[in-house]
Backbone as CSV, one residue per row, in Angstrom:
resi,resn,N_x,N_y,N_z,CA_x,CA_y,CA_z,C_x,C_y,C_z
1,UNK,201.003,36.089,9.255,200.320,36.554,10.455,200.285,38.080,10.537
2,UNK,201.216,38.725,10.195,201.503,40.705,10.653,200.629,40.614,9.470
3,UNK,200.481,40.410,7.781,199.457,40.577,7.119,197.967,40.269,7.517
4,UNK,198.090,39.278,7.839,196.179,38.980,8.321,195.923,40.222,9.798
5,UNK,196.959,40.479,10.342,196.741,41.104,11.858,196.646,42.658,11.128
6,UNK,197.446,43.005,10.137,197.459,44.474,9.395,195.842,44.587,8.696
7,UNK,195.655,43.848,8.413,194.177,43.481,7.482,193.208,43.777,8.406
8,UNK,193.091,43.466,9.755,191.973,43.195,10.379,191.923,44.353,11.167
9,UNK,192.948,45.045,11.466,193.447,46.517,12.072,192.770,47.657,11.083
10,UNK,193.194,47.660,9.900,192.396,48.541,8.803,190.973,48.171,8.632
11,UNK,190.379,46.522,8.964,189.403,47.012,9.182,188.144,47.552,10.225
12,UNK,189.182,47.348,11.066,188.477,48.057,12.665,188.364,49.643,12.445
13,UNK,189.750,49.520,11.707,189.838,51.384,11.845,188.815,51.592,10.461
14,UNK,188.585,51.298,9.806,187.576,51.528,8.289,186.251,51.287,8.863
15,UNK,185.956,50.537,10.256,184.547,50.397,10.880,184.440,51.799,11.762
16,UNK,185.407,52.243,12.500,185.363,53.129,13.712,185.127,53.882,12.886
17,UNK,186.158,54.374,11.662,185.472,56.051,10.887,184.325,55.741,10.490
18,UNK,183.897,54.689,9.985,182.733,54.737,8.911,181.472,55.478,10.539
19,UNK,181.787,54.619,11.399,181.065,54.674,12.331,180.656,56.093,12.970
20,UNK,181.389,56.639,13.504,182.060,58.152,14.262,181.073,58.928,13.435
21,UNK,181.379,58.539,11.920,180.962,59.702,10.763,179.199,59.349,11.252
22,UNK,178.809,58.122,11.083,177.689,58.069,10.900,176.398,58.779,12.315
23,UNK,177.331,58.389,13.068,176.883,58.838,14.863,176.604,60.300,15.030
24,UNK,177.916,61.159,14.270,177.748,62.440,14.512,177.107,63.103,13.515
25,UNK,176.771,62.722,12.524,176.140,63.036,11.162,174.164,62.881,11.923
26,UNK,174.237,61.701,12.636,172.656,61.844,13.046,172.111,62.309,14.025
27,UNK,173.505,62.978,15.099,173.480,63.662,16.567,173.063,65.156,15.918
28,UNK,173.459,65.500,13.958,172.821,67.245,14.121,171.648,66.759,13.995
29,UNK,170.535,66.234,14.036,169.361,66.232,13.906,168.943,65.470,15.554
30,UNK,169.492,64.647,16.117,168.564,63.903,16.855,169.609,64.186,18.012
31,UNK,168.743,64.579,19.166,168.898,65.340,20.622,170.067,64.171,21.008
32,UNK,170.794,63.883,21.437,171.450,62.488,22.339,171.251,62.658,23.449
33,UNK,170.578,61.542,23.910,169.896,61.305,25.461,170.792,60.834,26.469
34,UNK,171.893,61.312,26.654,172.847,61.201,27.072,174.358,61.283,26.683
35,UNK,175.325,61.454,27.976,176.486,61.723,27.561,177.585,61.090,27.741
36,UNK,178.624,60.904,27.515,179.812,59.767,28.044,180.274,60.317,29.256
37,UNK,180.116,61.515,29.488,180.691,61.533,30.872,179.684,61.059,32.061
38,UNK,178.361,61.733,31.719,177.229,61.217,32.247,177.326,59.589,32.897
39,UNK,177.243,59.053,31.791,177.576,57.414,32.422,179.303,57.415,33.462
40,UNK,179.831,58.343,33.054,181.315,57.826,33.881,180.850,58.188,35.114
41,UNK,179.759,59.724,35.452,180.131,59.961,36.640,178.892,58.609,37.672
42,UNK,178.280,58.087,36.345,176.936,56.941,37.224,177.958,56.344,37.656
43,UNK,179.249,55.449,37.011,179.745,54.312,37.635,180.589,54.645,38.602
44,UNK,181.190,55.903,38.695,181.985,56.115,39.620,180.882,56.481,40.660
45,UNK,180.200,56.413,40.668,179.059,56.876,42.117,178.914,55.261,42.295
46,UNK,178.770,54.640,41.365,178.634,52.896,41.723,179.726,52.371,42.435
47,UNK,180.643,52.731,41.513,181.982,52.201,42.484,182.537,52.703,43.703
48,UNK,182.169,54.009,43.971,182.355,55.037,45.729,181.276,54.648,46.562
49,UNK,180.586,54.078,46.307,179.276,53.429,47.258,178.376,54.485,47.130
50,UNK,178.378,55.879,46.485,177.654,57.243,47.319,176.244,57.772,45.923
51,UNK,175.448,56.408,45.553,174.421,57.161,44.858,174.242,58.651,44.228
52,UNK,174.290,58.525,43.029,174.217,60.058,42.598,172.865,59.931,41.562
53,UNK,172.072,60.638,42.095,170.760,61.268,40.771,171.527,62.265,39.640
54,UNK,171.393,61.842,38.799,171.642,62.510,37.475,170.709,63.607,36.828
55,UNK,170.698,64.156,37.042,169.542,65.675,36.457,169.456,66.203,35.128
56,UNK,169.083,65.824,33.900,169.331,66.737,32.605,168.066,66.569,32.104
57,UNK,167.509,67.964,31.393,166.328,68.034,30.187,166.551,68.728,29.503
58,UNK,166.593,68.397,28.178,166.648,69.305,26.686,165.787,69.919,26.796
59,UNK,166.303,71.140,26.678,165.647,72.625,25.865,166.145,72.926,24.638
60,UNK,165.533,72.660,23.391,166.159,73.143,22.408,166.465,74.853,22.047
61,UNK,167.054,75.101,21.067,167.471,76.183,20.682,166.942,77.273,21.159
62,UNK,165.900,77.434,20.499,165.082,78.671,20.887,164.510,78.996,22.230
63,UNK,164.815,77.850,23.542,164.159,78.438,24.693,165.083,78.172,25.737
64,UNK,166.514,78.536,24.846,167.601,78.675,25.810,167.751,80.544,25.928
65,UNK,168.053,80.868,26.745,168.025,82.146,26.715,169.287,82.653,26.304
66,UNK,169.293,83.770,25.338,169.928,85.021,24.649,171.628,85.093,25.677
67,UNK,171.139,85.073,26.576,172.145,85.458,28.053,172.548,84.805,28.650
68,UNK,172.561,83.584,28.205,173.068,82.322,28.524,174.037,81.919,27.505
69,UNK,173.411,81.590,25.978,174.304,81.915,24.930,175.747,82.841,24.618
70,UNK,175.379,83.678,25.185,176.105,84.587,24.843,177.580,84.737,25.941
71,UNK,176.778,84.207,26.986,177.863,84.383,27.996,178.735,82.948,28.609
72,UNK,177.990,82.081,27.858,178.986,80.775,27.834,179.696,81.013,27.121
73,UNK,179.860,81.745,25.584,180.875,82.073,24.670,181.675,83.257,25.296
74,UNK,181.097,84.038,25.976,182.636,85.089,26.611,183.120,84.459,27.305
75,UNK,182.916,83.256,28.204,183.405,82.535,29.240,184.426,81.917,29.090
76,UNK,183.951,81.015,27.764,184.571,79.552,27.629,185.397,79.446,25.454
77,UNK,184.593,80.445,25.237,185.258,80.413,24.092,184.647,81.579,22.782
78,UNK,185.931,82.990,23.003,185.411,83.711,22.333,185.684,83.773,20.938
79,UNK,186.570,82.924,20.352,186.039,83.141,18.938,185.696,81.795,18.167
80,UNK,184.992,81.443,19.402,183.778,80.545,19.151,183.586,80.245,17.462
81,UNK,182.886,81.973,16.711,182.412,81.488,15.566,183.350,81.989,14.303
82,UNK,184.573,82.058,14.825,185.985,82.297,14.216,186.678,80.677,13.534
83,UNK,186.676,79.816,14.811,187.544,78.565,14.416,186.958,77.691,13.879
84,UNK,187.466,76.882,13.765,186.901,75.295,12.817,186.862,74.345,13.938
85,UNK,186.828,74.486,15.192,187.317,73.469,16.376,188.306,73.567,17.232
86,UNK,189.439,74.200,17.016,190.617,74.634,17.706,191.434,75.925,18.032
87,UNK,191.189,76.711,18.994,191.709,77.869,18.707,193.260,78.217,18.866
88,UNK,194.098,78.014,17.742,195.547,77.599,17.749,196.187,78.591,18.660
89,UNK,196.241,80.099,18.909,196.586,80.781,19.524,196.298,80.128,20.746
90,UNK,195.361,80.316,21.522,195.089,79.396,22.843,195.739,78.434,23.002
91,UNK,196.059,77.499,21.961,196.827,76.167,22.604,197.653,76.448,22.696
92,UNK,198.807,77.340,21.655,200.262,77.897,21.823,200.169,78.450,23.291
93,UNK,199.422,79.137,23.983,199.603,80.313,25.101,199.199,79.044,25.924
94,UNK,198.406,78.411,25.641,198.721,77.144,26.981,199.554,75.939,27.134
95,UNK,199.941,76.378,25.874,201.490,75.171,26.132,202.743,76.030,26.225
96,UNK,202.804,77.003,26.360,203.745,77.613,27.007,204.068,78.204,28.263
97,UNK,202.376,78.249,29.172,202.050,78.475,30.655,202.599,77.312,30.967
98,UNK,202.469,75.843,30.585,202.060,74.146,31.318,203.513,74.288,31.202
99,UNK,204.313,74.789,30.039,205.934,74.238,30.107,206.591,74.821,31.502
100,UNK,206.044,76.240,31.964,206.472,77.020,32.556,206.327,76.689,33.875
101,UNK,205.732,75.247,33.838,205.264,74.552,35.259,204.231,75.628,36.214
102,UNK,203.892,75.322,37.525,202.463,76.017,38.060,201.230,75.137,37.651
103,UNK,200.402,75.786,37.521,198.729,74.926,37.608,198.097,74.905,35.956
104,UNK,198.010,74.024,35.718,197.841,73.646,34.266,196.942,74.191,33.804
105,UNK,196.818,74.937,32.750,195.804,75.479,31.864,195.678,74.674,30.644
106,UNK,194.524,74.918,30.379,193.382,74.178,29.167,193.493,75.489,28.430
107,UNK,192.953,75.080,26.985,192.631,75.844,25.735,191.672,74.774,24.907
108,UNK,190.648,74.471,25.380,189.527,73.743,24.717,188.116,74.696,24.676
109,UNK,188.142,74.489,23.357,186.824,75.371,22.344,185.480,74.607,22.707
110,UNK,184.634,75.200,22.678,183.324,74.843,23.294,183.376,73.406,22.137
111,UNK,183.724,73.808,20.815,183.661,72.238,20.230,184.343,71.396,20.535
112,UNK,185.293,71.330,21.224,186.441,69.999,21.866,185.657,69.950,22.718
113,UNK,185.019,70.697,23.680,184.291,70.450,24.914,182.928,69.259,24.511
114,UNK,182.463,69.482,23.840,181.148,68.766,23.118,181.506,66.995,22.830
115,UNK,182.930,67.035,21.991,183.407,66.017,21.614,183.220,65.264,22.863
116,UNK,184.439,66.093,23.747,184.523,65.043,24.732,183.780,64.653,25.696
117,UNK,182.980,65.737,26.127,181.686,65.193,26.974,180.394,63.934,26.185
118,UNK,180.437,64.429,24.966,179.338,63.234,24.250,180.229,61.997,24.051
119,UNK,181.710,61.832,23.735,181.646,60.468,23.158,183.285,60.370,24.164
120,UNK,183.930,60.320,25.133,185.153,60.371,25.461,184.892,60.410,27.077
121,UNK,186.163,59.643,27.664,186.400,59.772,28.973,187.239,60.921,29.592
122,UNK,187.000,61.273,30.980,187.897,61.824,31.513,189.330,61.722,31.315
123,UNK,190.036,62.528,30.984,192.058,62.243,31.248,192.278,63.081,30.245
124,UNK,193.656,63.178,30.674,194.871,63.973,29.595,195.971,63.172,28.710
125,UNK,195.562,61.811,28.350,195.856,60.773,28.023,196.257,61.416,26.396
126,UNK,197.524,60.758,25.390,197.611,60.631,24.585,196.490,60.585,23.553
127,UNK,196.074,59.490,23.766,194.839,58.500,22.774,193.195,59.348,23.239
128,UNK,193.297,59.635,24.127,191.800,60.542,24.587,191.829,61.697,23.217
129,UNK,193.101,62.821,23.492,193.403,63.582,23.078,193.153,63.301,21.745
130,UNK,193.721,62.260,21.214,194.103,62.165,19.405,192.098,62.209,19.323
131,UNK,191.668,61.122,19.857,190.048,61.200,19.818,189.438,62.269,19.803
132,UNK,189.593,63.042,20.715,189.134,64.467,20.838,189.264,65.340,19.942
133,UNK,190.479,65.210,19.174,190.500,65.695,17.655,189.606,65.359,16.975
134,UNK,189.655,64.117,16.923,188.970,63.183,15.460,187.456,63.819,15.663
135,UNK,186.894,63.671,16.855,185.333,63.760,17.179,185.090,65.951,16.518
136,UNK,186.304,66.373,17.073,186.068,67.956,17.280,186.065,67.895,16.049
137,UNK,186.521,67.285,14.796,186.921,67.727,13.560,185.376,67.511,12.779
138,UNK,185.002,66.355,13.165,183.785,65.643,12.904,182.505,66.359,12.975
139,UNK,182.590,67.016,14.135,181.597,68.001,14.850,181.421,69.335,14.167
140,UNK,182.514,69.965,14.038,182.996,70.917,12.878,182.325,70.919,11.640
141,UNK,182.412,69.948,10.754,182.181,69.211,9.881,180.762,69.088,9.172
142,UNK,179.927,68.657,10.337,178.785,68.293,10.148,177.845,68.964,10.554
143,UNK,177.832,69.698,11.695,177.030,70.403,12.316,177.036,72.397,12.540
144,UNK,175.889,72.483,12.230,176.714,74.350,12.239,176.642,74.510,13.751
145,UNK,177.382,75.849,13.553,177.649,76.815,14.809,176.495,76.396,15.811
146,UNK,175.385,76.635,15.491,173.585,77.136,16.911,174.050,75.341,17.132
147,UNK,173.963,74.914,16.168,173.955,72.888,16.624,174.551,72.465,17.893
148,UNK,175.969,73.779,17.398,177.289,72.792,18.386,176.727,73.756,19.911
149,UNK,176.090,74.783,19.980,175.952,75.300,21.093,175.168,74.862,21.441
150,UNK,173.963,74.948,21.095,172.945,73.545,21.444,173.311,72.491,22.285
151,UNK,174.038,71.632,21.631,174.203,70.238,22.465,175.122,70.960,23.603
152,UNK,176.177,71.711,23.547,176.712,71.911,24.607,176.622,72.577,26.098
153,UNK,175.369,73.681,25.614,174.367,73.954,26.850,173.486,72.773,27.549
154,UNK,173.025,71.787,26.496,172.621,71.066,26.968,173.137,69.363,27.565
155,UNK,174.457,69.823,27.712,175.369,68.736,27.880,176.417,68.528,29.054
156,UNK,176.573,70.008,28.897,177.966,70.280,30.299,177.497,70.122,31.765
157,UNK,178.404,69.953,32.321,177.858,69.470,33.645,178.005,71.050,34.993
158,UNK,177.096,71.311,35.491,176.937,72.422,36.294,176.795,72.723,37.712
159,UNK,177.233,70.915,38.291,177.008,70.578,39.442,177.747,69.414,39.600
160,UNK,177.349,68.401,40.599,177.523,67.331,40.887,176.491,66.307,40.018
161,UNK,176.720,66.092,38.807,175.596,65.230,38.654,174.023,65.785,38.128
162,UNK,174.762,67.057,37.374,173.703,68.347,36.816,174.022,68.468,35.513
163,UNK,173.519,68.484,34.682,173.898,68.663,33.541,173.074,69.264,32.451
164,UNK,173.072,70.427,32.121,172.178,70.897,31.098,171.658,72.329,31.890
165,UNK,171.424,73.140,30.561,171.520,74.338,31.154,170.086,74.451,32.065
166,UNK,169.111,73.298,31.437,167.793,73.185,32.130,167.684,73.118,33.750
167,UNK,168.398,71.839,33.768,168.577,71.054,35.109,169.313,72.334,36.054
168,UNK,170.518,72.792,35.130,171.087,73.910,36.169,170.295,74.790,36.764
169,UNK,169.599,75.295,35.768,168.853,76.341,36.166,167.777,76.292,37.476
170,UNK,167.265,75.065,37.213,166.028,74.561,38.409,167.293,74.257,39.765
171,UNK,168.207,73.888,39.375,169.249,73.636,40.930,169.523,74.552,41.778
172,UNK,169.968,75.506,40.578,170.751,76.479,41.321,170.070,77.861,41.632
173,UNK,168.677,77.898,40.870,168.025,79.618,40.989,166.844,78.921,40.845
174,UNK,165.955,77.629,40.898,164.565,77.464,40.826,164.182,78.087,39.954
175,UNK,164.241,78.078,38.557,163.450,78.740,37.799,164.046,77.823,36.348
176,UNK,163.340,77.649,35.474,163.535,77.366,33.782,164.749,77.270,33.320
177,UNK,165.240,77.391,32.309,166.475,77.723,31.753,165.489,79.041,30.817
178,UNK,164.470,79.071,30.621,164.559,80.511,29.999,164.182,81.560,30.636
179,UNK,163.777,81.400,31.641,163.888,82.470,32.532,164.874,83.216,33.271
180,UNK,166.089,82.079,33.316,167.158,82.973,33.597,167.598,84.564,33.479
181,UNK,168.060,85.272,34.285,168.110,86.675,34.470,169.207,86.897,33.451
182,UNK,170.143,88.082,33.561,171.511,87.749,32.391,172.267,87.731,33.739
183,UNK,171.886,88.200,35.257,173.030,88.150,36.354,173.466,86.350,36.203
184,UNK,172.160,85.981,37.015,172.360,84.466,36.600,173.078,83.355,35.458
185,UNK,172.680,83.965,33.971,173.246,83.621,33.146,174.850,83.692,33.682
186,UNK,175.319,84.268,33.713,176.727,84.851,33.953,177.328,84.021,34.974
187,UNK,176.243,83.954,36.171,176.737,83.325,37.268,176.829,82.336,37.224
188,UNK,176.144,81.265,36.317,176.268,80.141,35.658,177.793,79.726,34.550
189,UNK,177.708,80.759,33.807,178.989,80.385,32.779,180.131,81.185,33.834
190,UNK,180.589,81.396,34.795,181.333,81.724,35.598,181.688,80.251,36.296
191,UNK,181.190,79.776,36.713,181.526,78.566,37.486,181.809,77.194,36.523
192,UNK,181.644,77.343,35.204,182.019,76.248,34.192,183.363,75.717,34.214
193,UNK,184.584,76.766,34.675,185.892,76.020,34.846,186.140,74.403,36.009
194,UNK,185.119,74.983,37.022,185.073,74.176,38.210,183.667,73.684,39.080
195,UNK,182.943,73.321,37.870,181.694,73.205,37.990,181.194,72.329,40.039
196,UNK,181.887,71.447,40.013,181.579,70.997,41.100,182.373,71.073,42.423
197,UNK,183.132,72.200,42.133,183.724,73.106,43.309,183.265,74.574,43.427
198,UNK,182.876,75.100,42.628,182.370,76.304,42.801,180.820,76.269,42.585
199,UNK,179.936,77.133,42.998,178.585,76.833,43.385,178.180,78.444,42.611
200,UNK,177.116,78.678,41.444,176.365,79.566,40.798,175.479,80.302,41.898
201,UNK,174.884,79.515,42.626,174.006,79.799,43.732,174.242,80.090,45.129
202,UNK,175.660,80.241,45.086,176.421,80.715,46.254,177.923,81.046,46.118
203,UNK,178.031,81.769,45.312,178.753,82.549,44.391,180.101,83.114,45.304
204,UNK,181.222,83.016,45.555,182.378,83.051,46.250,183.253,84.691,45.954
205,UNK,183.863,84.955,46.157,184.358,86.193,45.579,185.138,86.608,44.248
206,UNK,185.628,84.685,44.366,186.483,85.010,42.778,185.452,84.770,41.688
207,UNK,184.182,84.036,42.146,182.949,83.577,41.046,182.161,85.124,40.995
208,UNK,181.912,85.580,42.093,180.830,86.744,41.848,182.409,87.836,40.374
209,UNK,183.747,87.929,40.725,184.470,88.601,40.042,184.139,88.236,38.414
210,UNK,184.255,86.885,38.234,184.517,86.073,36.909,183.282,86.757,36.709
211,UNK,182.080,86.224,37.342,180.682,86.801,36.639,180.218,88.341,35.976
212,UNK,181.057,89.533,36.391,181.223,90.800,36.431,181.744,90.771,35.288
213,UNK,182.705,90.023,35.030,183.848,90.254,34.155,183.201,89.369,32.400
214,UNK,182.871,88.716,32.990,181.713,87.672,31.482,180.450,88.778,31.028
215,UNK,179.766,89.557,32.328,178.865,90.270,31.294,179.473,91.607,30.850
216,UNK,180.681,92.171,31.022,181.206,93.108,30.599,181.413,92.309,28.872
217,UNK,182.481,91.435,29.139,182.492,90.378,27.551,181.212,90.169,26.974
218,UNK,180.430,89.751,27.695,178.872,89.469,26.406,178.653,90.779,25.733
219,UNK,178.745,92.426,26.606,178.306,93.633,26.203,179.159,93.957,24.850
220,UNK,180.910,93.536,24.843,181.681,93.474,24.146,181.713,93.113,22.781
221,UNK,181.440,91.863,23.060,181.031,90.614,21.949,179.943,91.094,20.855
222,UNK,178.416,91.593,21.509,177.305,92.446,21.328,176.183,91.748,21.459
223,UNK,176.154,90.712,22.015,174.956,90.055,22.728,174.284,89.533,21.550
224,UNK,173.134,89.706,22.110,172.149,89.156,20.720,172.701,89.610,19.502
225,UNK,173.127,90.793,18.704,173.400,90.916,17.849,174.665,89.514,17.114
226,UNK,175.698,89.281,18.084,176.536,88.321,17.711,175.841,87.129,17.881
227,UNK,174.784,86.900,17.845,174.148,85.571,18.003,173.469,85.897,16.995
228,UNK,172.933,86.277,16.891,172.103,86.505,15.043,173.245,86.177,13.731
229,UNK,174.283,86.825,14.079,175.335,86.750,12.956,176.182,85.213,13.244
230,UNK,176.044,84.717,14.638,176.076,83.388,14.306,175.382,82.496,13.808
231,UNK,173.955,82.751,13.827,173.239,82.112,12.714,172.960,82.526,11.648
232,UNK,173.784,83.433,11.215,173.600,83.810,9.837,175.002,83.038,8.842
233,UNK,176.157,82.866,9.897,177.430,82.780,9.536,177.162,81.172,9.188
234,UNK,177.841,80.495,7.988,178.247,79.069,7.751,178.878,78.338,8.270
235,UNK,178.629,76.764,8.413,179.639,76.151,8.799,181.069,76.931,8.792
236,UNK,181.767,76.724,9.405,182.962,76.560,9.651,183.676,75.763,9.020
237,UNK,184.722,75.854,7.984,185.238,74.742,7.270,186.562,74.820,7.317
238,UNK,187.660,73.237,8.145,188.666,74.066,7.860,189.326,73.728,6.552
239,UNK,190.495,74.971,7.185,191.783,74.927,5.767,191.826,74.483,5.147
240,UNK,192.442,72.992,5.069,192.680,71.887,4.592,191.627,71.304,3.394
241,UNK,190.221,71.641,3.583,189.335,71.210,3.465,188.922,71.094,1.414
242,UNK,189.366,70.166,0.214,189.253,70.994,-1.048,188.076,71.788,-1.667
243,UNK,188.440,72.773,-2.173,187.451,73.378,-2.960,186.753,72.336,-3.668
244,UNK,186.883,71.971,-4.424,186.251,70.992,-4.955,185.191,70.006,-4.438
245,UNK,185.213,69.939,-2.990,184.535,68.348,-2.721,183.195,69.364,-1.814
246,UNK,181.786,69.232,-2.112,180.922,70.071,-2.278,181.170,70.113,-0.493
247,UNK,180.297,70.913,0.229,180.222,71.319,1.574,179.085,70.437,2.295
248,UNK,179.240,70.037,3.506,178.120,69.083,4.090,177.168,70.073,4.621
């Protein structure tokens, strides 16, 4: 019995990788029309009685604006086109704030962010976590740098039930996602920690601060120029990874 039950375990887990690989291997080419959190926040509006409209439209690459790009990465993750998925310094400095007890800090890279919004539930769960690896590593892997920003402008949630830098944009300033100003831009990736407590479009004192403080970082960073050299720069491959076994 533990043999036939060991057998059938390896091959769930030999279906899930084969699987994972195959899902995220066809997500760099094909838009995903939705997200896993997306559906969590439909059912939890099902299950609170309180109807929620869901808002998202892809804009691909090129008619996301410069200042939007640029300032979700001073925001949320600046060496973005440094890591392979994880920025180890960050997790050390936030597992040594969380030990120190007070209000818990995160250290998730715009690519853990991607993972878990496309294929993962809400929580700080063990098994979420190990997933969130597997998917971030995957993502890494397969897709370059503009890919992973891509889906993730067009993925994160910017409201109640808003999601995409499109949808944000028409919510919160009536206008495109490429029309966005760079104030706006800013005022947008400013409110990403606490998307549906803090408001882009009515901007609070610690949000109008954060926003000040992100386009000083985009000027830093060098704006468009560091976005050119992110699409000039290669996958990301990590460490581990052998010389030998050709590059995806």
């Amino acid at each position: 019995m533990l043999r036939n039950l060991f057998r059938r375990l390896t091959k769930l887990l030999l279906w899930f990788v084969a699987g994972s690989l195959l899902v995220v291997l066809a997500l760099r080419w094909i838009d995903p029309p939705g997200t896993a959190l997306m559906a969590e926040r439909k059912v939890q509006s099902w299950l609170d009685g309180q109807p929620i409209n869901l808002q998202r439209s892809w804009r691909p690459w090129k008619e996301l604006p410069d200042d939007l790009k640029i300032a979700v990465i001073a925001a949320e993750d600046q060496k973005f086109a440094e890591h392979w998925g994880f920025d180890v310094a960050a997790i050390r400095q936030a597992m040594a704030h969380n030990a120190g007890g007070g209000n818990l800090r995160g250290a998730s890279t715009i690519s853990q962010q991607v993972a878990k919004n496309l294929f993962l539930w809400s929580g700080r769960s063990w098994p979420r976590k190990a997933l969130e690896a597997w998917f971030t590593g995957l993502i890494e892997l397969l897709w370059p740098k503009q890919r992973i920003l891509e889906v993730y402008l067009n993925s994160v949630e910017w409201s109640d039930g808003v999601f995409g830098a499109e949808a944000a944009a028409r919510h919160h300033f009536k206008v495109g996602a490429p029309y966005l100003s760079a104030q706006q831009a800013s005022l947008l990736a400013a409110v990403l920690p606490n998307p549906r407590g803090w408001s882009a479009s009515r901007p609070n004192t610690h949000v109008q601060r954060r926003a000040n403080w992100i386009r000083r970082q985009s000027q830093q960073l060098g704006g468009s120029h560091y976005l050119n050299q992110l699409a000039q720069k290669p996958m990301a491959m990590p460490q581990w990874w052998p010389e030998w076994l050709p590059k995806p």
